[in-house]
N, CA and C atoms of all chains as a GROMACS GRO file, in nm:
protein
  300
    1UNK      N    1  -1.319  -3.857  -0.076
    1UNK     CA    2  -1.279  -3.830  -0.213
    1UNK      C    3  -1.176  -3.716  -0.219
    2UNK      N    4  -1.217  -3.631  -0.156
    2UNK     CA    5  -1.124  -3.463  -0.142
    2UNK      C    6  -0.912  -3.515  -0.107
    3UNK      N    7  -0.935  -3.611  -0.023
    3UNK     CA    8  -0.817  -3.687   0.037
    3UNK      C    9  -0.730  -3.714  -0.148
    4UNK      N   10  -0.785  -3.750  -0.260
    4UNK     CA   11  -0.694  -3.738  -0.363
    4UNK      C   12  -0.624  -3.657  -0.357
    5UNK      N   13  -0.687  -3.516  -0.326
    5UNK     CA   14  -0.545  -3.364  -0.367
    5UNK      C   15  -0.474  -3.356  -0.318
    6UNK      N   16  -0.475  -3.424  -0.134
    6UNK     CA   17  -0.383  -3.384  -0.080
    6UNK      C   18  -0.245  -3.393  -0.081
    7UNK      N   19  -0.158  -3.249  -0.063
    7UNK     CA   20  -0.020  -3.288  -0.115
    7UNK      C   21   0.010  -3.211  -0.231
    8UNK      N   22  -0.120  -3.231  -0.330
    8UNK     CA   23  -0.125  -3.153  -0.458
    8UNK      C   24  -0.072  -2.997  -0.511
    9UNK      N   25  -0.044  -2.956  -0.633
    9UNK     CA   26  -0.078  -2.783  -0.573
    9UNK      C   27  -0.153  -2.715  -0.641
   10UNK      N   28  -0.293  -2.687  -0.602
   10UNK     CA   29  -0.440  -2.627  -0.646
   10UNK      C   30  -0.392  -2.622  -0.808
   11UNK      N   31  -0.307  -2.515  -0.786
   11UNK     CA   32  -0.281  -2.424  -0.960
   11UNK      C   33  -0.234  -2.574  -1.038
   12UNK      N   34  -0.117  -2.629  -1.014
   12UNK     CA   35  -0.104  -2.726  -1.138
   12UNK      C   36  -0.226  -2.813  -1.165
   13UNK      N   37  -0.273  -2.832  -1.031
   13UNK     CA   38  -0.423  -2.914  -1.098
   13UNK      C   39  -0.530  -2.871  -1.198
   14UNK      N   40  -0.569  -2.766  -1.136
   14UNK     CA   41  -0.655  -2.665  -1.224
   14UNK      C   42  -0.628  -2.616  -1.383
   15UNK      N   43  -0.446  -2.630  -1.381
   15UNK     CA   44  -0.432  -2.573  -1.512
   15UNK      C   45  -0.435  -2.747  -1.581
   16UNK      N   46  -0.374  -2.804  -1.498
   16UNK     CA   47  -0.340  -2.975  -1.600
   16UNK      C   48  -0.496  -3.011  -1.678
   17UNK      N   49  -0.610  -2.972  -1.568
   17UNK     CA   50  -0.733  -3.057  -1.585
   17UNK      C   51  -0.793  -2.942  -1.684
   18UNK      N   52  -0.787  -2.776  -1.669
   18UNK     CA   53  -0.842  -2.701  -1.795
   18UNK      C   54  -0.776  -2.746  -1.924
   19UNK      N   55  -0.644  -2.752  -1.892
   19UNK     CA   56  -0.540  -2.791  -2.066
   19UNK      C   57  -0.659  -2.920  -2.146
   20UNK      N   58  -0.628  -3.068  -2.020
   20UNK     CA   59  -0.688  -3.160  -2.062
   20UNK      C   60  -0.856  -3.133  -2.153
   21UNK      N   61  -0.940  -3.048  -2.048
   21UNK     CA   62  -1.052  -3.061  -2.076
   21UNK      C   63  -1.041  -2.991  -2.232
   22UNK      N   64  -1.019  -2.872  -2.204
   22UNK     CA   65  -0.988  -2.763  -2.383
   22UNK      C   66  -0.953  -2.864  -2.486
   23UNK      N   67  -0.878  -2.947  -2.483
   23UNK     CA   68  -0.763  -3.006  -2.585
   23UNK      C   69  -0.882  -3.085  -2.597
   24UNK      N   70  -0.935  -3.198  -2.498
   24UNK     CA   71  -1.025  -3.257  -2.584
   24UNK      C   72  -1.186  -3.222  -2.619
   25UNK      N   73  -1.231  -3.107  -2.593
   25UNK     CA   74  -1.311  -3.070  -2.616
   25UNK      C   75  -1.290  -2.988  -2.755
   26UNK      N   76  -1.210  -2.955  -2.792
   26UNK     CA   77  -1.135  -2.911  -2.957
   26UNK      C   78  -1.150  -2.992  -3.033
   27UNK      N   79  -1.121  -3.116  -2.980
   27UNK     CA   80  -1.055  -3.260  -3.088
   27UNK      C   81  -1.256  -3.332  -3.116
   28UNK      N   82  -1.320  -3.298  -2.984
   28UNK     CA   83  -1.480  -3.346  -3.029
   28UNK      C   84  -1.537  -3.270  -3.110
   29UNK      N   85  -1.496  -3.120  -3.113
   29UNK     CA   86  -1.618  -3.050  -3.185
   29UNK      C   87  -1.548  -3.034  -3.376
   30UNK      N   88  -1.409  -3.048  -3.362
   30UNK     CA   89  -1.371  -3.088  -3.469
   30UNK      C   90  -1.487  -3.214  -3.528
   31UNK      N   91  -1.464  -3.330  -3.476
   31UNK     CA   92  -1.537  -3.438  -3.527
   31UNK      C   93  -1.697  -3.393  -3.589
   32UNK      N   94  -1.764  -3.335  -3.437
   32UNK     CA   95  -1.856  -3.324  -3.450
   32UNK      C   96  -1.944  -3.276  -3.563
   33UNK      N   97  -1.834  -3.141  -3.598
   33UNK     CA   98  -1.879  -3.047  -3.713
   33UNK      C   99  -1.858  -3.122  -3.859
   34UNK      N  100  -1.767  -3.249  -3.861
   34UNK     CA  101  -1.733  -3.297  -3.943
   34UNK      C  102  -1.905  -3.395  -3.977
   35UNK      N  103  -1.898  -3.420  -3.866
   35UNK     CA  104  -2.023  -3.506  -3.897
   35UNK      C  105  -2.178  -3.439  -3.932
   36UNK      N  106  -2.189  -3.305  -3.880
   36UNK     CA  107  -2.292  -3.256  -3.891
   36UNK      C  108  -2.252  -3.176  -4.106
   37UNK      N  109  -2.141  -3.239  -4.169
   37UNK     CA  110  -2.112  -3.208  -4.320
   37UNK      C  111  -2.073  -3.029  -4.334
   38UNK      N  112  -2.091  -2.978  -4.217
   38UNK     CA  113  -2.035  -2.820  -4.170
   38UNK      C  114  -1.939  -2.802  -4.289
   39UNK      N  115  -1.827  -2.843  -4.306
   39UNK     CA  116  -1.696  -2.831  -4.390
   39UNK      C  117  -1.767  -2.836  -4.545
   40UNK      N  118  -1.821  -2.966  -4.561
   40UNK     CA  119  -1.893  -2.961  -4.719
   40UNK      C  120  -1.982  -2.869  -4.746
   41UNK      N  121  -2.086  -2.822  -4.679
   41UNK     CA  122  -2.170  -2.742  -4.686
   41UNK      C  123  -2.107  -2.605  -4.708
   42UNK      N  124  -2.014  -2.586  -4.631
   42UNK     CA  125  -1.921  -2.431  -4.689
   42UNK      C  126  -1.860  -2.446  -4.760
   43UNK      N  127  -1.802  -2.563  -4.831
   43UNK     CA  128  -1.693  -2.572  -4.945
   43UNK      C  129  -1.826  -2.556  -5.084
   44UNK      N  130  -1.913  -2.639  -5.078
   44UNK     CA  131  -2.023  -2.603  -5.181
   44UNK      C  132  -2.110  -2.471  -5.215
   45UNK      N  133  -2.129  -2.389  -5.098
   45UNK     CA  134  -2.165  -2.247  -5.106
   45UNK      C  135  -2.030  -2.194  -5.169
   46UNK      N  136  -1.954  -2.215  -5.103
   46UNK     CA  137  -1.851  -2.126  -5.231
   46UNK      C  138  -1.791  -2.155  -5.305
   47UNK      N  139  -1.805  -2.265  -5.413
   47UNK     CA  140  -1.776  -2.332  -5.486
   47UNK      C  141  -1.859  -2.381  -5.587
   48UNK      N  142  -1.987  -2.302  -5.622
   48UNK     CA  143  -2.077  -2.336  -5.710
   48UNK      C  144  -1.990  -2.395  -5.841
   49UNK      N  145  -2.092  -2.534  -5.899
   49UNK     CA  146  -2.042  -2.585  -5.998
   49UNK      C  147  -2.033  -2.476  -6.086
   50UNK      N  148  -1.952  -2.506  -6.212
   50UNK     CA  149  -1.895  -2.420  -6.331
   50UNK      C  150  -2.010  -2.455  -6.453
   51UNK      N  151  -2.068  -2.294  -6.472
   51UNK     CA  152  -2.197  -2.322  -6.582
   51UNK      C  153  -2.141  -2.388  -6.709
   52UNK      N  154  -2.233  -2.479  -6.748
   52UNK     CA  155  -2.153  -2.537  -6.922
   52UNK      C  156  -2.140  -2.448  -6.987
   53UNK      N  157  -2.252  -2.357  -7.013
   53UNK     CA  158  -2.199  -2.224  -7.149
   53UNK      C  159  -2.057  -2.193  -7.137
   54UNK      N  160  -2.015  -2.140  -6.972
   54UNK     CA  161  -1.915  -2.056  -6.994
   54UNK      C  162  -1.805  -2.148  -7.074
   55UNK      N  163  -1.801  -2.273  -7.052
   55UNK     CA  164  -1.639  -2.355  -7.116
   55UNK      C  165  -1.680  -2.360  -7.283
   56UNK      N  166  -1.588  -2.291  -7.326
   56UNK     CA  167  -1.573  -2.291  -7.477
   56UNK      C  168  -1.549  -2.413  -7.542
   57UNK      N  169  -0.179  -2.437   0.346
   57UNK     CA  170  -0.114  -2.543   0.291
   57UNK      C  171   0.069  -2.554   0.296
   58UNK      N  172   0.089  -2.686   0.283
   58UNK     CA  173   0.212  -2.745   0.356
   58UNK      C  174   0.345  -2.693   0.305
   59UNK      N  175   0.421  -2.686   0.343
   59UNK     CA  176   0.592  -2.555   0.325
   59UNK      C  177   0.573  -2.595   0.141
   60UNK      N  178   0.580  -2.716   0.067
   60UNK     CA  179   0.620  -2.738  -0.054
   60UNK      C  180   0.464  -2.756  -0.159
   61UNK      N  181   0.360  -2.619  -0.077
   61UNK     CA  182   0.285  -2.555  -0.186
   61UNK      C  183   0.207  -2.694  -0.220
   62UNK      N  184   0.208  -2.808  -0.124
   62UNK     CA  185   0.094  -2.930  -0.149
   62UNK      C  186  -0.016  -2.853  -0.048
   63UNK      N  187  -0.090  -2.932  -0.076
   63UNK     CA  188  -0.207  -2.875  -0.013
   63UNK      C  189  -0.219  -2.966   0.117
   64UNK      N  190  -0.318  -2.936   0.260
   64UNK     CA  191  -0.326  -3.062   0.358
   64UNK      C  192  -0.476  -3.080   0.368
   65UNK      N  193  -0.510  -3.176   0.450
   65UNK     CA  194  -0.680  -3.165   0.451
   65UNK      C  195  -0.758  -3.088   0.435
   66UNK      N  196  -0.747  -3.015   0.543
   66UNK     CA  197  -0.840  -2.896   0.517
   66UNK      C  198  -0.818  -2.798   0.385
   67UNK      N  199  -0.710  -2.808   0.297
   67UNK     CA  200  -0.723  -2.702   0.165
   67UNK      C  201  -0.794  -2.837   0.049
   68UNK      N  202  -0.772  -2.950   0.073
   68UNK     CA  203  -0.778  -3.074  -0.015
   68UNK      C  204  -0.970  -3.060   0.018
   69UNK      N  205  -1.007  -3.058   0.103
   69UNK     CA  206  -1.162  -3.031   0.168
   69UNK      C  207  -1.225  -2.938   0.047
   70UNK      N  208  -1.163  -2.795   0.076
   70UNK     CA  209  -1.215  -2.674   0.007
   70UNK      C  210  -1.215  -2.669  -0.118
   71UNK      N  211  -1.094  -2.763  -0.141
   71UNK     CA  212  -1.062  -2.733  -0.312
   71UNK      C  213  -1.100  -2.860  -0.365
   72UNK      N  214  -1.188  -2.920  -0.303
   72UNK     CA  215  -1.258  -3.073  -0.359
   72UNK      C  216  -1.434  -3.008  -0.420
   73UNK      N  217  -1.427  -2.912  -0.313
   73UNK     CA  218  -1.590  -2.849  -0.306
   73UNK      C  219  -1.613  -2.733  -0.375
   74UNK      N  220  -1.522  -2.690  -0.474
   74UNK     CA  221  -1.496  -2.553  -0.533
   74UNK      C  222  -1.435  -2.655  -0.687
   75UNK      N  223  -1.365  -2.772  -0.700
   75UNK     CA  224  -1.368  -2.804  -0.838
   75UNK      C  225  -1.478  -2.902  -0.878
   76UNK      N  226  -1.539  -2.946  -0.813
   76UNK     CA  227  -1.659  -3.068  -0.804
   76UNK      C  228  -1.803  -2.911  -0.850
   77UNK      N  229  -1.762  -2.837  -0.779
   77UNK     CA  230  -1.890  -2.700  -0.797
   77UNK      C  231  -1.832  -2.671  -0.956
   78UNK      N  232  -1.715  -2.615  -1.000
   78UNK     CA  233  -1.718  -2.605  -1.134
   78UNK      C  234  -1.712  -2.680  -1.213
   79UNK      N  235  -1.674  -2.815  -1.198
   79UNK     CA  236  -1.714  -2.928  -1.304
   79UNK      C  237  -1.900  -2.976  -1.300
   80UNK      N  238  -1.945  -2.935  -1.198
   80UNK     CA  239  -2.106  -2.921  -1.233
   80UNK      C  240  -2.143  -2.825  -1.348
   81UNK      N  241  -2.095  -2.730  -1.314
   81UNK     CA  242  -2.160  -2.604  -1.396
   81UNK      C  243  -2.110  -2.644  -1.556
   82UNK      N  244  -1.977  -2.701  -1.562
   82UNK     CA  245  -1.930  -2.708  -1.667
   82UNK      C  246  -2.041  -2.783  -1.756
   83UNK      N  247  -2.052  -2.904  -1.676
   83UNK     CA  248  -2.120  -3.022  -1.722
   83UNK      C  249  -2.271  -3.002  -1.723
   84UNK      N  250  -2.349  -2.832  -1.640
   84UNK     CA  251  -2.487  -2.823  -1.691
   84UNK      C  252  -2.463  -2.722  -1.863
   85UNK      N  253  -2.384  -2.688  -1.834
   85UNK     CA  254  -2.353  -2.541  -1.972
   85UNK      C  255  -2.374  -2.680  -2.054
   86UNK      N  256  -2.294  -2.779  -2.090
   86UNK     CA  257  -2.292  -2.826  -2.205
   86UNK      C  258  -2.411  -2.925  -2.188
   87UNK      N  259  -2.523  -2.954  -2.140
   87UNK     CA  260  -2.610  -2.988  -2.151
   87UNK      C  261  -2.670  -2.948  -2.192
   88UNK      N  262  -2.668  -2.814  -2.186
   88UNK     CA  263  -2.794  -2.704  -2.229
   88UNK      C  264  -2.718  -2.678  -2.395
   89UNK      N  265  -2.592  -2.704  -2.378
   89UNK     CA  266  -2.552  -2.662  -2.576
   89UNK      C  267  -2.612  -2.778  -2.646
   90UNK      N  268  -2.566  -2.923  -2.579
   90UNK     CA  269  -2.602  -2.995  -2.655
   90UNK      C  270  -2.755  -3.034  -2.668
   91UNK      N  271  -2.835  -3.008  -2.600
   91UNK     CA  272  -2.980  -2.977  -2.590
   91UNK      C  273  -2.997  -2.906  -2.730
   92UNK      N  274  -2.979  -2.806  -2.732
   92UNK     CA  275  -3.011  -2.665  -2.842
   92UNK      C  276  -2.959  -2.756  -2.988
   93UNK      N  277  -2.796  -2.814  -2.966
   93UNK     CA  278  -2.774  -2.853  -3.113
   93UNK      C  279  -2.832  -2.934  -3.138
   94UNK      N  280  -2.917  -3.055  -3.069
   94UNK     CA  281  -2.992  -3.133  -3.088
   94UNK      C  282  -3.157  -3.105  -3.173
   95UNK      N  283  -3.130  -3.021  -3.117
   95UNK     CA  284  -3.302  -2.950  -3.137
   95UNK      C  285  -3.274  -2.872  -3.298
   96UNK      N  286  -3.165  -2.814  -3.314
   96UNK     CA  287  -3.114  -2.769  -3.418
   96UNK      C  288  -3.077  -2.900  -3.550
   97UNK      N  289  -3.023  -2.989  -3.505
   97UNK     CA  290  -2.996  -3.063  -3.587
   97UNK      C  291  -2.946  -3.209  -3.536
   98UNK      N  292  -3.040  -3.262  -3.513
   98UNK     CA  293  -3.009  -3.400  -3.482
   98UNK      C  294  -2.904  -3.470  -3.519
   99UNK      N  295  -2.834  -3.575  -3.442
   99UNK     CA  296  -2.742  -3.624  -3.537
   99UNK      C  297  -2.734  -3.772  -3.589
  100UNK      N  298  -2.808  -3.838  -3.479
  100UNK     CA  299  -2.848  -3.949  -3.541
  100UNK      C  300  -2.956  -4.002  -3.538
   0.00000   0.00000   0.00000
């Protein structure tokens, strides 16, 4: 298996495969948080509906 | 390793057994996150 690198050079690998892994590990936890309603749940804490009294 | 900074067997050897060792670790860390968020909040 090791026989893939050869030829390679350590550093561009290491940085190509951290870039790759970061970038899509960003793009999952985006989703993720989307799905766990994260975004709605903070837009509604600070966004309490508007009491009727106050509208004239 | 070889004049144009490729690597030859023996660095392709070392550096097979040193990224295979940190893509383990990588891959126990996020077991153990996604363990916890699970336990925290299921998702499906």
């Amino acid at each position: 298996m090791h026989r893939v690198w050869i030829g390679l050079d350590p550093r561009q690998v290491l940085m190509g495969t951290f870039t790759f892994v970061a970038g899509t590990v960003l793009v999952l936890h985006i989703f993720a948080f989307g799905q766990f309603g994260w975004p709605k749940e903070l837009k509604a804490k600070h966004n309490p509906p508007a009491v009727a009294s106050a509208v004239r | 390793m070889s004049s144009n900074g490729g690597m030859n067997e023996e660095d392709a050897r070392r550096f097979h057994g040193q990224f295979m060792l940190g893509m383990t670790g990588f891959v126990a860390v996020a077991v153990v996150a996604h363990y916890l968020a699970w336990s925290w909040r299921p998702w499906f």
